[in-house]
C-alpha positions in Angstrom: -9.5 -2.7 -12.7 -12.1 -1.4 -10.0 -11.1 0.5 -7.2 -12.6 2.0 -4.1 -12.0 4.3 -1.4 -13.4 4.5 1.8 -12.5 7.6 4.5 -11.9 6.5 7.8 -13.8 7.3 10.9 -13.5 10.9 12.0 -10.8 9.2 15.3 -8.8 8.9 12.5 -8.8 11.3 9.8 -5.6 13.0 11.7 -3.5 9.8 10.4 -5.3 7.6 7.9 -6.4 9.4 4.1 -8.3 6.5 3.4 -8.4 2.4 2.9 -9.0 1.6 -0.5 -9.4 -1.5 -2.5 -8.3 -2.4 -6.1 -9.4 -5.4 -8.1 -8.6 -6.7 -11.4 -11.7 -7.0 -14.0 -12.7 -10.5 -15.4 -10.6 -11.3 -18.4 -8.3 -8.0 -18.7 -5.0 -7.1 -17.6 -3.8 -3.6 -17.1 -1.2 -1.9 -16.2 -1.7 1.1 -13.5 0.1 4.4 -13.0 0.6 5.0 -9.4 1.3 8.4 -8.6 3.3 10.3 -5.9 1.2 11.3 -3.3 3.7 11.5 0.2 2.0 8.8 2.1 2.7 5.8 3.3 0.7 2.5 2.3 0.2 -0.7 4.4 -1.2 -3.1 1.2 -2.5 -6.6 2.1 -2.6 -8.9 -1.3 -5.8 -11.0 -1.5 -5.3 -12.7 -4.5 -2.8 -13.7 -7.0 0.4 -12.0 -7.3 1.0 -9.6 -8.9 3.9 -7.2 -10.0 4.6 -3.4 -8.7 7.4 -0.9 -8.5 7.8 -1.0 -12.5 7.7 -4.9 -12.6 11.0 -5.0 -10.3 8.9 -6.1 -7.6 6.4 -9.4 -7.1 4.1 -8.9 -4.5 2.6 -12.4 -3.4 -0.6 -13.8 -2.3 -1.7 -13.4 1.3 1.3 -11.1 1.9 1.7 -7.3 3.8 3.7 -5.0 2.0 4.6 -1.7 3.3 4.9 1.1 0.3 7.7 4.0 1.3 6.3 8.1 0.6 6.9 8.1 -3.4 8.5 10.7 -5.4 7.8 9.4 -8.6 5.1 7.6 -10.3 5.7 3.7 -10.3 3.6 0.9 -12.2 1.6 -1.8 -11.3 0.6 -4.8 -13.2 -2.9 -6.4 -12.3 -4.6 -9.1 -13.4 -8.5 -10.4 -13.0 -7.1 -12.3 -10.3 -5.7 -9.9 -8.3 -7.3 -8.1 -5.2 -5.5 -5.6 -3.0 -6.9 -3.5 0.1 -4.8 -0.2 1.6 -4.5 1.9 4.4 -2.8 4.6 3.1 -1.7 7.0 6.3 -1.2 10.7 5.9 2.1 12.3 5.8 4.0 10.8 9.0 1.5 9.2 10.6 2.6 6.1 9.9 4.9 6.1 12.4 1.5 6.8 14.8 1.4 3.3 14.7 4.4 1.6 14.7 8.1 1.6 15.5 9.8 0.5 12.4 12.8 1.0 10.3 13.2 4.7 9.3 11.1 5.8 6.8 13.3 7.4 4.2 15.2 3.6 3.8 12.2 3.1 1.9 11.2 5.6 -0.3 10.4 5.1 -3.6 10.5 1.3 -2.8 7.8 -1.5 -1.6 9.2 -4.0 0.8 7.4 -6.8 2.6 6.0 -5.7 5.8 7.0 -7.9 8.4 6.3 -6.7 12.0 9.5 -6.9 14.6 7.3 -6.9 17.1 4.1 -5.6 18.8 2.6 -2.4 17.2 3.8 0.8 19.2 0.7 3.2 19.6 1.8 6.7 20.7 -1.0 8.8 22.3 
């Protein structure tokens, strides 16, 4: 597996730690540690599916998903196949961005990340 970070622009360091892209590696699977880190994570699946949240959880292809602040580690399995890209927001700031269901219905859990409706940008 490769992965990548990239720090946003300075307008947005206050909210976003980083966007970050993980890909699997021709002809290997693996299995990846996630670890707690108290953020929340917006992933968009660009490949295959693949599995997350200890294999409980398929996350399909051309999918949002929205990952709740974790408290424990979870696993990941990824194949040379798979291709995900993150924003992960700093503590909070999530909700920066948008109006959705409260935050602590979802930690320590993935779901997919459907908007109700328009983002809500609070300045």
């Amino acid at each position: 597996m490769t992965y990548k970070e990239i720090k946003p622009h300075p307008d947005l360091a206050d909210y976003i730690d980083a966007f970050w892209m993980s890909e699997g590696v021709e002809k290997q699977s693996t299995e990846e540690i996630i670890l707690p880190d108290n953020c929340v994570d917006l992933i968009f699946n660009l490949g295959e599916k693949c599995k997350t949240d200890n294999g409980a959880l398929t996350m399909y292809s051309e999918k949002t998903y929205l990952v709740g602040t974790m408290t424990t580690f979870k696993r990941t399995f990824m194949s040379s196949s798979n291709k995900l890209v993150g924003v992960r927001f700093k503590p909070s700031a999530f909700s920066s961005f948008y109006s959705y269901a409260p935050l602590y219905e979802i930690k320590d859990i993935t779901i997919e990340f459907k908007r109700r409706s328009h983002p809500t940008f609070i300045r």
